[in-house]
Biopython code that builds the backbone (N, CA, C, O; Angstrom):
import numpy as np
from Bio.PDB.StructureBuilder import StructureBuilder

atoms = [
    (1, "UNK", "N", (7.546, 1.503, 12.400)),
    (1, "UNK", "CA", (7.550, 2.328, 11.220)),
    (1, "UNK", "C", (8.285, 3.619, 11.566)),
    (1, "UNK", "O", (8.124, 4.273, 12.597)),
    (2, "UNK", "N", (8.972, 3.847, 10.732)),
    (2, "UNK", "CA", (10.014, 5.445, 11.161)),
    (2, "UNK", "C", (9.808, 6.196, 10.242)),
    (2, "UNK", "O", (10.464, 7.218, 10.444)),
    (3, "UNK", "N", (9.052, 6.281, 9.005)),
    (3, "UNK", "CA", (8.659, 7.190, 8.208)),
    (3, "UNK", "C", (7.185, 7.051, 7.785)),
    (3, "UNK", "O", (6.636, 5.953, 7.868)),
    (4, "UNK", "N", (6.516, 8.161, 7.324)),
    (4, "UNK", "CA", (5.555, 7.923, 6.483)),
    (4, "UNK", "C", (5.040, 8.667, 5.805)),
    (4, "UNK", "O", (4.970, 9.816, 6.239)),
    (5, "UNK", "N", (4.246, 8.281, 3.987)),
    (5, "UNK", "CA", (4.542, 9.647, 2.971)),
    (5, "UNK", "C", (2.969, 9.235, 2.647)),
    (5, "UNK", "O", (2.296, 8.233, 2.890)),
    (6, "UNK", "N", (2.678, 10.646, 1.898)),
    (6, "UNK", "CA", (1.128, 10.596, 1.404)),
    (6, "UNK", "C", (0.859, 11.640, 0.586)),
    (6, "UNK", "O", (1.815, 12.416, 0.567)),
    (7, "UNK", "N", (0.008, 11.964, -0.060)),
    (7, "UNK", "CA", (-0.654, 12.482, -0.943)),
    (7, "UNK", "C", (0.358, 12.664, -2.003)),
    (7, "UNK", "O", (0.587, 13.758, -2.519)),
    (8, "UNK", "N", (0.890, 11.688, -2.281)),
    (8, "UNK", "CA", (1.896, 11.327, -3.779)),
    (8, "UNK", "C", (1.355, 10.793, -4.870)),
    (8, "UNK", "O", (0.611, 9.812, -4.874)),
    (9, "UNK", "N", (1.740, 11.473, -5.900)),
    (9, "UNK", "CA", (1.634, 11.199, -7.239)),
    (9, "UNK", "C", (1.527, 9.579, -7.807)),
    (9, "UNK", "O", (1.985, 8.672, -7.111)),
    (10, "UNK", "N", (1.031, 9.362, -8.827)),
    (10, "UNK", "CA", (1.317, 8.052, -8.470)),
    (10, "UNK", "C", (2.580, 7.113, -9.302)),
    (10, "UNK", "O", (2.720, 5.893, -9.390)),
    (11, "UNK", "N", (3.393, 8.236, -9.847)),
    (11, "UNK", "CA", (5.165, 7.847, -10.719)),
    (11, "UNK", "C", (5.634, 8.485, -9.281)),
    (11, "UNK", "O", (6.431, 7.696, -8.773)),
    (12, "UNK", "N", (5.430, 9.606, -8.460)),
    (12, "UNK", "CA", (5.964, 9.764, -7.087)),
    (12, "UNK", "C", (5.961, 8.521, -6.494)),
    (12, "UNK", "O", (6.984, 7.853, -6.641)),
    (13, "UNK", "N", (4.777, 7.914, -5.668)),
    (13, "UNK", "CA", (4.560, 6.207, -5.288)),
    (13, "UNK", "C", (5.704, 5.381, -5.522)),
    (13, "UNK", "O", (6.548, 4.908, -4.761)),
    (14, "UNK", "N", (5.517, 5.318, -6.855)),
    (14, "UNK", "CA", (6.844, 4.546, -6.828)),
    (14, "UNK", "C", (8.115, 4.719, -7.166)),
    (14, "UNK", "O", (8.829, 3.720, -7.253)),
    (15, "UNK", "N", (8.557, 5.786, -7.377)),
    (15, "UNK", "CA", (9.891, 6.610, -6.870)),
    (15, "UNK", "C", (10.130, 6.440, -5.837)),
    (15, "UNK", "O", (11.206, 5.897, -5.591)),
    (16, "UNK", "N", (9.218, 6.833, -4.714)),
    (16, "UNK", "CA", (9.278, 6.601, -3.199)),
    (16, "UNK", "C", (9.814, 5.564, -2.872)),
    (16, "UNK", "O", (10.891, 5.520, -2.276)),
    (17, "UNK", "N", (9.226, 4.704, -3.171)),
    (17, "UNK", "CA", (9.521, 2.912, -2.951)),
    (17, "UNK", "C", (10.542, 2.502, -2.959)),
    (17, "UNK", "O", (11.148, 1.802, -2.147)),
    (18, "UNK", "N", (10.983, 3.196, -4.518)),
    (18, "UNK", "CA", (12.138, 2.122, -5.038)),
    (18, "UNK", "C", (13.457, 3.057, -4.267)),
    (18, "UNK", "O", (14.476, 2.485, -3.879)),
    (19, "UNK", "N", (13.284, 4.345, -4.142)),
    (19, "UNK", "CA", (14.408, 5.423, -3.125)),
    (19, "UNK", "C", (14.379, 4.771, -2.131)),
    (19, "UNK", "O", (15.452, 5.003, -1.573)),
    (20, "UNK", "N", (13.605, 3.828, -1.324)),
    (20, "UNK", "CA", (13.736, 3.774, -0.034)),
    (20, "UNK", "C", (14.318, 1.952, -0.271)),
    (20, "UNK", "O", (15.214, 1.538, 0.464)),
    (21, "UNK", "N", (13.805, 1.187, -1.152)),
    (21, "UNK", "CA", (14.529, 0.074, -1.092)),
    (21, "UNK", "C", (15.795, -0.218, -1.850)),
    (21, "UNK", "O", (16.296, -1.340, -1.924)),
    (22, "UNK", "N", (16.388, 1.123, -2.537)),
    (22, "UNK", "CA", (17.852, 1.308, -2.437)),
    (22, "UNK", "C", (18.785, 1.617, -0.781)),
    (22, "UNK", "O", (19.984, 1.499, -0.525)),
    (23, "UNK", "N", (17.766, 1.984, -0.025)),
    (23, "UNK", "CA", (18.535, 2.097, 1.168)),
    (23, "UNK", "C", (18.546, 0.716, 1.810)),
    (23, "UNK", "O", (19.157, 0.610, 2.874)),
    (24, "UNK", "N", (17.872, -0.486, 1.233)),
    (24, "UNK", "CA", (18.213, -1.530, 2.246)),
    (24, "UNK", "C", (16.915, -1.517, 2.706)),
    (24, "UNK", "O", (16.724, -2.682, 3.055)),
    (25, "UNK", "N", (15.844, -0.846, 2.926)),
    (25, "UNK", "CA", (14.915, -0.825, 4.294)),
    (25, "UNK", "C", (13.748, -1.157, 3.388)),
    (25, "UNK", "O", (13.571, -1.096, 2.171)),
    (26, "UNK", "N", (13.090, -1.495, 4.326)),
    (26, "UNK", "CA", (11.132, -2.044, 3.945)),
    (26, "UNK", "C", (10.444, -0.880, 3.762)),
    (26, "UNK", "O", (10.494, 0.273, 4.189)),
    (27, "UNK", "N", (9.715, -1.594, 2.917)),
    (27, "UNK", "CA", (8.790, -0.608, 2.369)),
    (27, "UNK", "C", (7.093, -1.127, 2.237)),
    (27, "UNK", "O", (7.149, -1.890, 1.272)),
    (28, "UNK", "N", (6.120, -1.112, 2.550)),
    (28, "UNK", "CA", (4.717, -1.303, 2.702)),
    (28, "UNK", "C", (4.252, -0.327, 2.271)),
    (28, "UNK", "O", (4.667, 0.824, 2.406)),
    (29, "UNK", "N", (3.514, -0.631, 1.814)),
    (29, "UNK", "CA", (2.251, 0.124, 0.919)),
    (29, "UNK", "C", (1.024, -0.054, 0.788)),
    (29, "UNK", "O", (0.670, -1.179, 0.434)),
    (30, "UNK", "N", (0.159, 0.818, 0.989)),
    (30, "UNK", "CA", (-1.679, 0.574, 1.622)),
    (30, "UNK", "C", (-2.086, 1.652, 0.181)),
    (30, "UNK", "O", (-1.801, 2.835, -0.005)),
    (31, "UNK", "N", (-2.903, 0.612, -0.740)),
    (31, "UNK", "CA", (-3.656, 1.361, -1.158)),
    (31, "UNK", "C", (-5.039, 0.243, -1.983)),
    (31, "UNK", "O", (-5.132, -0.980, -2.083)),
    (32, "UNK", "N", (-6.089, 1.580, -2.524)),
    (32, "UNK", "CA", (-7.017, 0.766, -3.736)),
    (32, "UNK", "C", (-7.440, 1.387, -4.570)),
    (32, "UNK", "O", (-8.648, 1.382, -4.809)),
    (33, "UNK", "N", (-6.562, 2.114, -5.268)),
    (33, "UNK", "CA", (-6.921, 2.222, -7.074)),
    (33, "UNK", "C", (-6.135, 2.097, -7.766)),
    (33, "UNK", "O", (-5.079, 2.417, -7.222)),
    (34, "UNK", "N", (-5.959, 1.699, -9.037)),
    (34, "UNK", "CA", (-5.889, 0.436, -10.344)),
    (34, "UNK", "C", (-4.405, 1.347, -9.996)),
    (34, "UNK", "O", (-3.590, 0.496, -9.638)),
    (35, "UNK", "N", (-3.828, 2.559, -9.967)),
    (35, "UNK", "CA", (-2.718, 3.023, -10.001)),
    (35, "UNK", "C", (-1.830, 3.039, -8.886)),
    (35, "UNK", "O", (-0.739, 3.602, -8.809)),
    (36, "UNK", "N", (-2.431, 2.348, -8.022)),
    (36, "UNK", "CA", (-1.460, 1.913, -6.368)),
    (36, "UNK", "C", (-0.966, 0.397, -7.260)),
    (36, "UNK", "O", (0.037, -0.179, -6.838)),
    (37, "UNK", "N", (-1.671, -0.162, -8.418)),
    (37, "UNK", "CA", (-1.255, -1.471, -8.095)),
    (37, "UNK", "C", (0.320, -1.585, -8.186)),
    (37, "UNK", "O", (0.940, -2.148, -7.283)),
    (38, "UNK", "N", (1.298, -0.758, -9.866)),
    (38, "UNK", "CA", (2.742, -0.665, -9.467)),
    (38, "UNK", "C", (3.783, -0.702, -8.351)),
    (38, "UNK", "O", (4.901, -1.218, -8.371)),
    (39, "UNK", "N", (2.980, 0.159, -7.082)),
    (39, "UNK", "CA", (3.599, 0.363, -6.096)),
    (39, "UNK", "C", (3.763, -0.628, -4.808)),
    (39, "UNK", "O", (4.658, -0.814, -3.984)),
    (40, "UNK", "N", (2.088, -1.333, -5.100)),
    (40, "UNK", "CA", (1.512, -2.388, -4.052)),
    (40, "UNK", "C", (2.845, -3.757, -4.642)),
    (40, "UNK", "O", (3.211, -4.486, -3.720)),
    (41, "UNK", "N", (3.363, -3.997, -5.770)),
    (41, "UNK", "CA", (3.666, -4.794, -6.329)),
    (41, "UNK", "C", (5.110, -4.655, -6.088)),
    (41, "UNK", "O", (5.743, -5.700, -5.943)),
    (42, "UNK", "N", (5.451, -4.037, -6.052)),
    (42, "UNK", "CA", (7.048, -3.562, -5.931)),
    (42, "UNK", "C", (7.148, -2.988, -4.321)),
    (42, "UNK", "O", (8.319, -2.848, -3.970)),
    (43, "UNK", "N", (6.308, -2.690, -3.452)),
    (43, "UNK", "CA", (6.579, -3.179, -1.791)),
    (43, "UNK", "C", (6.945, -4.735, -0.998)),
    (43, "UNK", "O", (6.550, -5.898, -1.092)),
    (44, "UNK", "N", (7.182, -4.552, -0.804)),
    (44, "UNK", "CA", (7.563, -5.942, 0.845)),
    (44, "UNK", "C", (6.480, -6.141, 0.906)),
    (44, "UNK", "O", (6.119, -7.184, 0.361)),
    (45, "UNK", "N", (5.554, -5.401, 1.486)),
    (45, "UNK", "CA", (4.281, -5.598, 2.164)),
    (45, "UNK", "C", (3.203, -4.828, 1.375)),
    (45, "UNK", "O", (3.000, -3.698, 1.820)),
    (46, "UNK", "N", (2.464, -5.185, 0.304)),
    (46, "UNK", "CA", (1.841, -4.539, -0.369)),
    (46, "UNK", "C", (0.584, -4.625, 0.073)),
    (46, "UNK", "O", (0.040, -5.696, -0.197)),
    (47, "UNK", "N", (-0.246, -3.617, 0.838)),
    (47, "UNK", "CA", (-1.733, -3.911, 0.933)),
    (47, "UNK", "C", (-2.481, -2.924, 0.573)),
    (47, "UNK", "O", (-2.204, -1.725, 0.528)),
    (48, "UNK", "N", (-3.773, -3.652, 0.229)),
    (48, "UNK", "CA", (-4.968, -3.601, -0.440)),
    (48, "UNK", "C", (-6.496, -3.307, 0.398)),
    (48, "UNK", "O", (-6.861, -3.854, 1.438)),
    (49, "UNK", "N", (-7.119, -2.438, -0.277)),
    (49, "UNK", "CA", (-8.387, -2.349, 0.891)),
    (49, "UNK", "C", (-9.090, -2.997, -0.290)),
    (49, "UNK", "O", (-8.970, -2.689, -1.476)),
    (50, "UNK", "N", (-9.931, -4.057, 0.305)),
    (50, "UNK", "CA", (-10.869, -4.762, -0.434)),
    (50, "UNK", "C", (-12.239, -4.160, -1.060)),
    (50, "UNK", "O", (-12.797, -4.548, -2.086)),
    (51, "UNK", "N", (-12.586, -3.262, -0.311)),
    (51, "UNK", "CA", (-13.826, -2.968, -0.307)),
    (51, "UNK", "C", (-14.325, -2.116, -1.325)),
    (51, "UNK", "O", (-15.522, -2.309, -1.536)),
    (52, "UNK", "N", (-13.861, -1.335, -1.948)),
    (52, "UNK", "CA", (-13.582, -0.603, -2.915)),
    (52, "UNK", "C", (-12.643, -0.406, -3.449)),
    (52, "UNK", "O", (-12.542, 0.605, -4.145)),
    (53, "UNK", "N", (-11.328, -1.551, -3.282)),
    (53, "UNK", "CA", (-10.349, -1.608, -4.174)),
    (53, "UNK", "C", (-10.304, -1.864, -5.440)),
    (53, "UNK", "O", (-11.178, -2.698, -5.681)),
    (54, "UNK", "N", (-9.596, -1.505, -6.600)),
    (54, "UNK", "CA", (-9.378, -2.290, -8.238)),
    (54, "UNK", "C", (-8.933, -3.878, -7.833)),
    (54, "UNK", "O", (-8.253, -4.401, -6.950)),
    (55, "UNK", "N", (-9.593, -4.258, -8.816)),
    (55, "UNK", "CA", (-9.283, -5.732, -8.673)),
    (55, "UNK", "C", (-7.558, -5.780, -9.041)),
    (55, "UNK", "O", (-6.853, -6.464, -8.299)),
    (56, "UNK", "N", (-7.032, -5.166, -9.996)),
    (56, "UNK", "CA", (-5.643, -5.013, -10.414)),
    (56, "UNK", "C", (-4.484, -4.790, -9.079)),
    (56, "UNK", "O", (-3.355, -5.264, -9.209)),
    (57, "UNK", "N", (-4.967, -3.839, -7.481)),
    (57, "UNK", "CA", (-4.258, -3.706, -6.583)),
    (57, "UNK", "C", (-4.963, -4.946, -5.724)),
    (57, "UNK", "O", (-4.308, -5.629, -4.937)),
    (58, "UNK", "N", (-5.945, -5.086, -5.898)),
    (58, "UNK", "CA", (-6.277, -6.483, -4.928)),
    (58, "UNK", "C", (-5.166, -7.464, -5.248)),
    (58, "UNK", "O", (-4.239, -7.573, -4.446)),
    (59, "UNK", "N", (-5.187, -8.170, -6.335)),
    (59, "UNK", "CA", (-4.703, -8.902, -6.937)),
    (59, "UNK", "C", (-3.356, -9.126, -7.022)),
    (59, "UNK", "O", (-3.081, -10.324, -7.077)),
    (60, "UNK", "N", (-2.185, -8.188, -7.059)),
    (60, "UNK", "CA", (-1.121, -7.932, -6.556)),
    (60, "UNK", "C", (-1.191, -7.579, -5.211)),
    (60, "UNK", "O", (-0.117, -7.058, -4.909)),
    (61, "UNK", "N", (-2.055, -7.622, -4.132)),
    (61, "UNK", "CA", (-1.030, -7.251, -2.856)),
    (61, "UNK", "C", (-0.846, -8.631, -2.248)),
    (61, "UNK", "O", (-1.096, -9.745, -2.709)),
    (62, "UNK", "N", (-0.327, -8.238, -1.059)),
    (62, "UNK", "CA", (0.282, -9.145, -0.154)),
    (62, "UNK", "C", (-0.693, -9.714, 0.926)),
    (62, "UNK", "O", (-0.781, -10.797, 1.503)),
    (63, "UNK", "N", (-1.475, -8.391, 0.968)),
    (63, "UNK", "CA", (-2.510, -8.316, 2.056)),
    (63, "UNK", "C", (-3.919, -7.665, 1.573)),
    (63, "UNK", "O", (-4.003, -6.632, 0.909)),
    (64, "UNK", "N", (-4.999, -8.445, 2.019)),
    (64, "UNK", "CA", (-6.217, -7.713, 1.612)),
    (64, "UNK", "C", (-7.070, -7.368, 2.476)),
    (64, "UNK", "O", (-7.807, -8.256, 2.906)),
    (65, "UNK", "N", (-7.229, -5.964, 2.996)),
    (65, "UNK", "CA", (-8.174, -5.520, 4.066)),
    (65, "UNK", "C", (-9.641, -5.779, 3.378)),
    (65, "UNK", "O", (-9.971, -5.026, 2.461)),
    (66, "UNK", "N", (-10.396, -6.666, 3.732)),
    (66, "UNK", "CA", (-11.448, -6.741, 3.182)),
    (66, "UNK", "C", (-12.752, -5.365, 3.365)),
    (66, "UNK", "O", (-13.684, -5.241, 2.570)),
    (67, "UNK", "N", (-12.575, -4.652, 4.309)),
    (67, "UNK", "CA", (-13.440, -3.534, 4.331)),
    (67, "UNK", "C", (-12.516, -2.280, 4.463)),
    (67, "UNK", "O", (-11.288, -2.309, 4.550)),
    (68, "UNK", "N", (-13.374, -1.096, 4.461)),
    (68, "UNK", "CA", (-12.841, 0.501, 3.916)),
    (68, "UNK", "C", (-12.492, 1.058, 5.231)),
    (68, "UNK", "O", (-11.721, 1.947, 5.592)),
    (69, "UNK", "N", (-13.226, 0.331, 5.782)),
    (69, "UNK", "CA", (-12.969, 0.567, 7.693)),
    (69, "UNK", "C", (-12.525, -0.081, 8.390)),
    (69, "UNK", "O", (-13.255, -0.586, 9.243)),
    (70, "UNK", "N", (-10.669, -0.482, 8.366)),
    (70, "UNK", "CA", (-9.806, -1.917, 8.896)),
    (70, "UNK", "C", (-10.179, -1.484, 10.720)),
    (70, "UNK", "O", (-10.175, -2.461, 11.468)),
    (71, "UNK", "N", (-10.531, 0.132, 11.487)),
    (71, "UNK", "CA", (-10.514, 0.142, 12.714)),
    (71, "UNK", "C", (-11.389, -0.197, 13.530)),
    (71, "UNK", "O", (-11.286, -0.323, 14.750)),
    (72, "UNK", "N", (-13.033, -0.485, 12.288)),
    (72, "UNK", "CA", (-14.438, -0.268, 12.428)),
    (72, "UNK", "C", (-14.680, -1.514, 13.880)),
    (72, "UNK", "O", (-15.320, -1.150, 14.867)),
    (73, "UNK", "N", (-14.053, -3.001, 13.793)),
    (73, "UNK", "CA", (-14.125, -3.657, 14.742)),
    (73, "UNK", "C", (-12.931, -4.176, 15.925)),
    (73, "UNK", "O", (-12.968, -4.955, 16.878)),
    (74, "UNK", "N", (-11.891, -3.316, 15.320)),
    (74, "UNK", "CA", (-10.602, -3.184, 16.371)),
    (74, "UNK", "C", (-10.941, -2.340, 17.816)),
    (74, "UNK", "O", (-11.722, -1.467, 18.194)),
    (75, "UNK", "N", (-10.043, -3.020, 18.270)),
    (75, "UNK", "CA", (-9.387, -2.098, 19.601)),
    (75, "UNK", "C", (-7.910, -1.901, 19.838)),
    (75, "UNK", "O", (-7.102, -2.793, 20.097)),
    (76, "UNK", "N", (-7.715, -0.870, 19.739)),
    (76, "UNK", "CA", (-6.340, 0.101, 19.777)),
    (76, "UNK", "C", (-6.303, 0.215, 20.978)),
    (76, "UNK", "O", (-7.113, 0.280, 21.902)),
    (77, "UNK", "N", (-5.128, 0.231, 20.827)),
    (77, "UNK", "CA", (-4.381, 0.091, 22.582)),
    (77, "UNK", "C", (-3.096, 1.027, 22.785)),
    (77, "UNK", "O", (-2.508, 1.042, 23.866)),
]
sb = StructureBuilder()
sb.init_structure("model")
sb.init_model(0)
sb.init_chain("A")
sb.init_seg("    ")
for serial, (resi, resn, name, xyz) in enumerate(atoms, 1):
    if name == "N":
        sb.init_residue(resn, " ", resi, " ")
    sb.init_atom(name, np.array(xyz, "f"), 0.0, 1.0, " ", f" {name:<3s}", serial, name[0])
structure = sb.get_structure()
């Protein structure tokens, strides 16, 4: 990953997106409310936190983190 944006609007969101997949390059997107779903939908890699996500961004992503805490049983290295 060589960039990364946050606390955007959510017509920002997907401005973002679509600016960056005029350059050619990927774009992923992590979110869960009903107004990530545009953005989740129009990424490469659209994901979703299950756990308190809208069913509307569940439903369009690519990927569904089923809990609010994807690090809670990882190990980072």
């Amino acid at each position: 990953m060589d960039n990364a944006f946050g606390d955007l609007l959510p017509e920002d969101k997907v401005n973002k997106a679509k600016e960056i997949k005029t350059r050619k390059e990927t774009v992923a997107f992590t979110g869960d409310g009903v107004n990530d779903a545009p953005v989740v939908t129009l990424s490469d890699a659209g994901i979703a936190m299950g756990g308190f996500g809208s069913d509307a961004t569940i439903e369009t992503a690519d990927i569904v983190i089923q809990g609010d805490k994807p690090g809670k049983n990882s190990h980072w290295h």
